[in-house]
N, C-alpha and C positions, 0 to 999 in steps of 0.2 A: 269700429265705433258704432255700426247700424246705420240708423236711420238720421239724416238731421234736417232742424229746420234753418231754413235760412232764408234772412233776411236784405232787404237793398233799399238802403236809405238814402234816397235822391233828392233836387231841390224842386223835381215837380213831382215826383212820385214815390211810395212806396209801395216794392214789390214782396211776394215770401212765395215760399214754396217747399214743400218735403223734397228732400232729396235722398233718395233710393241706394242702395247700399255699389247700386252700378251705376250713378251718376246719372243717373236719369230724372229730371224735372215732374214733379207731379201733383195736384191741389193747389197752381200755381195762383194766387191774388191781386191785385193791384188796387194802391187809393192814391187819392191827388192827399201828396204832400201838405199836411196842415198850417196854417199862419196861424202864429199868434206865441201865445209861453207854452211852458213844461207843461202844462198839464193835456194840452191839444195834443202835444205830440206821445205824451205817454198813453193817454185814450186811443190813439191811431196805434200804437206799438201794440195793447191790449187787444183790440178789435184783430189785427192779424195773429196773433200767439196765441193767444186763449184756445180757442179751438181745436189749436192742433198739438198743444203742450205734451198730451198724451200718445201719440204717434211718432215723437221723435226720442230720440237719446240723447242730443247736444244743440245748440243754436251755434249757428255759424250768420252773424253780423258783417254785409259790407256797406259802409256809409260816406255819402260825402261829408269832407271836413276831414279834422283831425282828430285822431284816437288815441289818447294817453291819459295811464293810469286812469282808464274806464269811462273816461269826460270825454264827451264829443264837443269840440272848438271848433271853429271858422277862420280862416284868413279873411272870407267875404263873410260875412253874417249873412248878409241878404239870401246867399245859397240856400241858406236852411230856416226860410222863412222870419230870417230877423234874430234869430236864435241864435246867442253867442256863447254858451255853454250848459251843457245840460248830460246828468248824473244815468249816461247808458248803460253802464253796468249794473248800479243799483235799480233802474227802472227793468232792466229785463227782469234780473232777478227775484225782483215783486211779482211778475206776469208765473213765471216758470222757473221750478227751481229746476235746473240745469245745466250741466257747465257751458260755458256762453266762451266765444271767442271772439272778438270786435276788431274790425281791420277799414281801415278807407276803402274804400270802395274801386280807385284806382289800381291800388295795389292787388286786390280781390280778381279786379278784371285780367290784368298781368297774370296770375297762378294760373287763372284757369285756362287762357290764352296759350300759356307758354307750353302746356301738358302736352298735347299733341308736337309739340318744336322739339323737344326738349333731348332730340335724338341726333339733333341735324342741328341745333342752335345752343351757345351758353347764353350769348346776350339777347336782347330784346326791351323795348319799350310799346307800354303801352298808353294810348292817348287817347280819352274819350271827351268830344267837344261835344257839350249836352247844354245844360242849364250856366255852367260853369266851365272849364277845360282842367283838368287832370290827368294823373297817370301814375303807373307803375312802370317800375324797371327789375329785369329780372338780368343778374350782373354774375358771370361765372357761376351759370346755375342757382344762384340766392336770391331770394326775394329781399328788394331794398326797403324794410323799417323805418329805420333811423330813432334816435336814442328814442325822441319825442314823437315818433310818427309821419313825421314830419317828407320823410323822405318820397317822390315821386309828387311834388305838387310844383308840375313842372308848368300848368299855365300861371303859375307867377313869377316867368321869369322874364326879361323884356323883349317885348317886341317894336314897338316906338316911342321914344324919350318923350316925343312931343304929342303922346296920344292922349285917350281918354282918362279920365282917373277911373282908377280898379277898385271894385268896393274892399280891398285890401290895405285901402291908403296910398297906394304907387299910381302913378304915375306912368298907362302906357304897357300894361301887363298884356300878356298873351289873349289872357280872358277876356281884357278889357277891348279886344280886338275881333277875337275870334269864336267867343261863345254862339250860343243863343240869345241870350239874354244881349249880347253886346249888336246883334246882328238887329234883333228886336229895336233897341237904341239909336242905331243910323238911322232908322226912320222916323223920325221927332220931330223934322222938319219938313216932311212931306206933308199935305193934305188932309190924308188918311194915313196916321200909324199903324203898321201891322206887325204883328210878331213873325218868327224866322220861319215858321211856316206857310205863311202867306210869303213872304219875302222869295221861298225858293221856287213858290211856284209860281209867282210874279217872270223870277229869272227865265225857270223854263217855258214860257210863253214869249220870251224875248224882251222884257223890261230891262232898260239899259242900265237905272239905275239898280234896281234889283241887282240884275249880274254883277254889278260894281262892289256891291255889301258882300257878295258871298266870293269873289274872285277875293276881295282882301281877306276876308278868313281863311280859305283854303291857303294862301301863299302864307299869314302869319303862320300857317300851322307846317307848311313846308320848312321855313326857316326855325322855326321850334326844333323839326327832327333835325334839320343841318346840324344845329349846336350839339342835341345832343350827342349823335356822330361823333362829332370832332373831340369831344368833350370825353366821350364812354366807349369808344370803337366799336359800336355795335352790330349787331347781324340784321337784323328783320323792325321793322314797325306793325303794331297792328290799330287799326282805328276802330274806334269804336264809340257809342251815345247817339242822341235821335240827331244832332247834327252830320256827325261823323259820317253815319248810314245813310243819309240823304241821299236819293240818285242823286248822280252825277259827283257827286263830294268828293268821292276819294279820286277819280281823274282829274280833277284840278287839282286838290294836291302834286298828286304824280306829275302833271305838266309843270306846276312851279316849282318840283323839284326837278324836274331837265332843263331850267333855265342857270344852275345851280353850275358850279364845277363838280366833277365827277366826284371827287371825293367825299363833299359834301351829299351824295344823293344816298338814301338807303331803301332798299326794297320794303315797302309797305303793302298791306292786306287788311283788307274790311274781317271786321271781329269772328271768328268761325262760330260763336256764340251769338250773335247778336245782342239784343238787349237784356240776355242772361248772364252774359259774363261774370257781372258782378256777382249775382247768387250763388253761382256754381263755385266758382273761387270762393265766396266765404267759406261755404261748406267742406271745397277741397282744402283747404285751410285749417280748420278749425281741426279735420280727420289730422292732420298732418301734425299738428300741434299739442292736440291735447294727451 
């Protein structure tokens, strides 16, 4: 298929980048995520594609939210700047005529994650704890879909009945526990609010309360892989988003999964992508698809 571009539609950023017929990143860009309607965000979609419309052969799209029949949806609106639905196929297609291929961005992380496993592993989950919590699953070699897209939006599933409400409507979701954005919200009643940034490096200076915000998100995110485990008999987890990759992040996970009975515990790893995963995955994707 050549050359593609791809795209990584996040709730605080958007990334692109060519990607090389050897899978190699290159002319990579980055913008902070737009607030506001369609037209902000189709101006930010423009600003990254125009330029390089003519360099590529195909768009390979990974986005948070949901992707069906070409509409990008929310379970959280707030993820995507308040945006609850908006026409991503037709807006690419205005930018570049070229065939486009549109995947979550979850699921996007999972393909490209899984490439390098995929000799030693069939199963795998991927969970990236960013703005939001997400993921894909890669299940007897398949990347999981699902009719609607819908499949791998595993931080809405519960983590406490009695928790916070999740800009989903629920009551107590994964995200609503273990994002950034939720990590940012513990602090509300502090002095000085700061976001999960200042929060982790509060922790690693030894702030008690600090450590307390981020020891519950790693362990909500322990008992996430538990389930899915038990759930999907999987081989490997991989973490991944600016939370995920946080020093320190993935050892407290890993410790509050040895608090776990053994069955429940599964071998996890920091993204061998980093904050590329998604890109690379659309692109591997889109090569695989079209």
């Amino acid at each position: 298929m050549g050359r593609g571009l791809a795209l990584d539609i996040g709730g605080t950023k958007i990334a692109s980048a060519i990607v090389t017929d050897e899978g190699a990143l290159i002319q990579r860009q980055q913008i902070a995520t737009p607030r506001g309607g369609t037209q902000q965000l189709s101006a930010a979609l423009a600003t990254l594609i125009a330029p390089y419309r003519h360099q590529a052969d195909f768009i390979g799209v990974a986005s948070t939210g949901i992707i069906d029949k070409g509409r990008l949806t929310a379970l959280n609106p707030a993820n995507l700047g308040g945006l609850a639905d908006f026409p991503l196929q037709d807006c690419l297609q205005s930018i570049a005529d070229l065939p486009c291929v549109l995947l979550n961005d979850g699921q996007a992380a999972a393909w490209a994650e899984y490439q390098p496993l995929k000799e030693s592993s069939d199963s795998i989950v991927f969970v990236t704890v960013s703005t939001g919590v997400g993921g894909g699953i890669i299940l007897n070699k398949k990347l999981l879909v699902g009719n609607g897209g819908l499949a791998g939006h595993i931080g809405h599933t519960l983590s406490d009945p009695l928790g916070p409400w999740c800009g989903c409507g629920r009551r107590g979701c994964v995200e609503s526990v273990a994002s950034g954005t939720a990590i940012g919200a513990a602090t509300q009643e502090w002095t000085q609010p700061a976001p999960a940034a200042t929060v982790f490096a509060l922790a690693r200076d030894g702030d008690t309360q600090a450590q307390a915000i981020v020891q519950r998100s790693a362990t909500a995110i322990a008992h996430l892989l538990a389930d899915m485990t038990i759930a999907l008999d999987l081989e490997t987890a991989i973490l991944g988003g600016s939370v995920g990759l946080a020093a320190g992040y993935l050892e407290q996970v890993i410790h509050a999964q040895s608090l776990l009975p053994a069955i429940y515990r599964l071998p996890v790893r920091a993204a061998y992508h980093r904050q590329d995963s998604g890109l690379l995955g659309a692109a591997l994707w889109a090569r695989a698809t079209l």
